[in-house]
N, C-alpha and C positions, 0 to 999 in steps of 0.2 A: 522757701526761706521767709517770704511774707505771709504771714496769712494772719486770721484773727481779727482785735480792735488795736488800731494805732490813730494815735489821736494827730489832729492837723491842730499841732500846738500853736498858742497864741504867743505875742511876744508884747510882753508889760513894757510897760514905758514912766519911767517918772521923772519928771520936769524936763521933757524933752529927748532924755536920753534914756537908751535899752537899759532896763534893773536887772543887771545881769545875776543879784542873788537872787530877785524873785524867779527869775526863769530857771536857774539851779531847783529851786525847790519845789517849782512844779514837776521836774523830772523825778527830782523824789518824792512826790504825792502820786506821780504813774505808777512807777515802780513798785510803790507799796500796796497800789490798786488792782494790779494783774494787768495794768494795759500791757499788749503785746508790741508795739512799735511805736517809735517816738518820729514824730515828720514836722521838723523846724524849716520856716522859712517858706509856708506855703502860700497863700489865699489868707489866711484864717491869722498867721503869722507876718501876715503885714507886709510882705517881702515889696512887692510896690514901691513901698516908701522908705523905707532902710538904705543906708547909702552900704557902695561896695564894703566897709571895713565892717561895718556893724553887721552886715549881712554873714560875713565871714567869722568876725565873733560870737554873734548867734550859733552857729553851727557847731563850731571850736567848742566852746562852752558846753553846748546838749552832748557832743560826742565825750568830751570829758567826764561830765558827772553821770552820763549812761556806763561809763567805761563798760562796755560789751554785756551789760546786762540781758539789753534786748535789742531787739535789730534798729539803726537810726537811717531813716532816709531822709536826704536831706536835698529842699528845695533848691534848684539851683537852673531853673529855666529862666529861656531870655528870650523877648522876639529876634536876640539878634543873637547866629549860632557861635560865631566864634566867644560872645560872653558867654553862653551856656559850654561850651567846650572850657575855658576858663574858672567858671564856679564850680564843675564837676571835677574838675583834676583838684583842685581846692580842697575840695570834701574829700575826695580820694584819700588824698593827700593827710589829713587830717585822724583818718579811720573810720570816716561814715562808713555803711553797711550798702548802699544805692543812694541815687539818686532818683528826685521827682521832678522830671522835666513837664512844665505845663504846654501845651500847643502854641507855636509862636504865635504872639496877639498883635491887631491891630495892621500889623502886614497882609493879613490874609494872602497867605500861600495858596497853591493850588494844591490837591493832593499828592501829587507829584514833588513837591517842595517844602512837605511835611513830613516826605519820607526820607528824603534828602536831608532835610534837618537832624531826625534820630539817628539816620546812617552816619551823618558825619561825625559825630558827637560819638555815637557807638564805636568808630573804629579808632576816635582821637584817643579817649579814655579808657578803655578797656577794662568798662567799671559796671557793676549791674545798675540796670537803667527801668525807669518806673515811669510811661509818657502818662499823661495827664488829659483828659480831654474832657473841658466843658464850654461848650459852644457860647453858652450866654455871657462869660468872660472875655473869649478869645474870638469870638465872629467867626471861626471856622471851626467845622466838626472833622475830626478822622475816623474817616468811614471805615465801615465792618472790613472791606477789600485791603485799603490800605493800613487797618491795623496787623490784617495776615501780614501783609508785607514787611510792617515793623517786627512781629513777635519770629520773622524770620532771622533777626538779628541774633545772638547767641547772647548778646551781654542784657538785653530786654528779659526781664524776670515777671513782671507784671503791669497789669495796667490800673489806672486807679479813673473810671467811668462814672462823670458826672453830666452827660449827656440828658440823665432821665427818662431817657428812652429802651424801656426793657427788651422792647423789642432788637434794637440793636446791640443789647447788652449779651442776649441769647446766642444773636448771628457770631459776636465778638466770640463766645467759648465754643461754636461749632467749630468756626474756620483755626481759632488757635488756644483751644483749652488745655491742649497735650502740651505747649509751649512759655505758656506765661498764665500766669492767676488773674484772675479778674476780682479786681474790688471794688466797692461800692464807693462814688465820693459821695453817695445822699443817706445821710440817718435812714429818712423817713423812706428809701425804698434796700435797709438792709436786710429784710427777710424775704424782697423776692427777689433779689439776687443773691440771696444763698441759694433760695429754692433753684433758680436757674442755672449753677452751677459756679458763683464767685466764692470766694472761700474768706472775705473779711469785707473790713470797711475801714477807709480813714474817715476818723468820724470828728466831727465838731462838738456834738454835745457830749463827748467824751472826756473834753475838758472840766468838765462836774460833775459826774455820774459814772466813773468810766469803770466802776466794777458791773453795773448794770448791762453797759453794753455788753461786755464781757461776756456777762453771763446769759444772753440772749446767745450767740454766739457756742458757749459750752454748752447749752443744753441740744442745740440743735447737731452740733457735731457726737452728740450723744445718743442722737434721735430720738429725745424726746421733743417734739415737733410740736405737741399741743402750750408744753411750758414755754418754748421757745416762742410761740404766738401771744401767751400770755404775757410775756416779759417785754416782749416787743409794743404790743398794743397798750399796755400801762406808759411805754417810755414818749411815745408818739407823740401825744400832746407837748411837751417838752421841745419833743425835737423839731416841732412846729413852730414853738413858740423861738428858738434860736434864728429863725429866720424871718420876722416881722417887721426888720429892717436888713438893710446889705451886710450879709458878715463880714466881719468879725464884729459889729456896733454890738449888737444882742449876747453874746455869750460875755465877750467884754464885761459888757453891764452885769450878765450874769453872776460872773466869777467875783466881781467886785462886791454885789448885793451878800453873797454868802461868803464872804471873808478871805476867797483862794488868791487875788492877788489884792496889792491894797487902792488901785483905782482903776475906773476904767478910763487910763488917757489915749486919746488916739493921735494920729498924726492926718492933719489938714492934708486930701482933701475928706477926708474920712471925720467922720465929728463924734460926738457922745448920741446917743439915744434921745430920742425926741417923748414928750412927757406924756402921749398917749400910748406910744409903745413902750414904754418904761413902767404903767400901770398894768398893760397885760401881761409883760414881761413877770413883774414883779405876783402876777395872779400864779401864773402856770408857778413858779416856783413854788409858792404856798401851797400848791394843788399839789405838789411832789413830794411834800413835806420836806423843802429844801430852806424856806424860812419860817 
């Protein structure tokens, strides 16, 4: 059901408050780009700092003007399960397609209470379910062992691995490749985890280029492997450049410099772009021939 480029949409903000047209019109700027899945409400969409209504309008909103185009997962993790049990019957509710649950943060669970989180959540909602793991957000990783464990869930469809660690990205499709897809959360390592057997990526710089991703993606499920490397390694610098300060500050800026929303405001404790990163930012774009 998942597979492909789904981009880890951002969520515009003007004078304090979600622009609920601009985010309409980013789904139809996807849409019309071949992105494959739309994921409101992640990392990259600010979810952090969205209070519960606006969180829920977010969602509401993408599942509406997706109306079933293409598959919507929608962020709805919590360190704390019974909210994440809450935001996902929401999204259910709603007509999302899955959910993206992130590893609970700042609790640090034991393995054992990471499994206990998806489980419960998996048997409250009986909804397909997308765990999320990146250590450097959440302080804890779910290990290769206890991801088998998760993708023994029936409602877990996939996983979305931003560990960075190829190595356990491999272990992850030995022990449960027959079970759940494995996707990329990093641009810059989305052709060797296709090579190792993921079948997409939610991807950040997708939010301005997202027929490129795309089409790294169709050539290589084409096996043409050499263009697929060419496409990839042109996009690279780019997708480099999205991360020269903490996402979402840089694509923000991004998307703002080339006209796709009309500023890039964030919400405290999250700021604007700082002026030396804003000059390489603003290079790589040139470099792309995006300004």
């Amino acid at each position: 059901m998942l597979k492909g480029a789904l981009v880890a949409l951002v969520t515009p903000f003007r004078d304090g408050k979600v622009d609920e047209d601009t985010l309409r019109e980013l789904v139809e700027f996807h849409i019309a780009n071949g992105t494959n899945g739309i994921v409101p409400c992640g990392t990259t969409g600010e979810s952090a700092t969205l209070s519960h209504d606006e969180h829920r309008m977010v969602i509401r909103s993408v599942v509406e003007q997706v109306a079933k185009r293409v598959p919507v997962v929608a962020g709805t993790g919590s360190n704390n399960t019974a909210e994440a049990i809450e935001l996902t019957l929401f999204a259910k509710g709603v007509g999302a397609d899955a959910a993206l649950l992130i590893a609970p943060y700042y609790n640090k669970p034991t393995q054992e209470g990471l499994y206990r989180h998806f489980e419960a959540i998996a048997k409250a909602t009986k909804f397909p379910l997308v765990p999320y793991n990146i250590m450097g957000r959440t302080a804890v990783n779910i290990e290769p062992a206890t991801m088998a464990r998760i993708a023994e869930l029936p409602e877990v469809v996939a996983v979305k691995e931003a560990s960075g660690n190829l190595g356990q990205m491999a272990e992850i499709v030995n022990l449960c490749g027959d079970k759940m897809a494995l996707l990329s959360g990093d641009d810059g390592l989305l052709l060797p985890v296709l090579a190792i057997g993921g079948v997409g990526v939610v991807s950040v710089v997708n939010n301005i280029v997202p027929r490129q991703v795309v089409d790294i993606i169709e050539a290589w499920n084409a096996g043409d492997i050499a263009l697929s490397q060419q496409r990839f390694h042109k996009l690279l610098p780019l997708c480099k450049a999205m991360f020269l300060e903490t996402n979402p500050i840089p694509i923000k800026a991004a998307m703002a410099m080339v006209g796709r929303i009309p500023s890039d405001e964030m919400r405290l404790p999250m700021c604007p772009i700082g002026a030396a990163a804003r000059e390489k930012l603003s290079a790589a774009l040139r470099a792309h021939g995006l300004l």
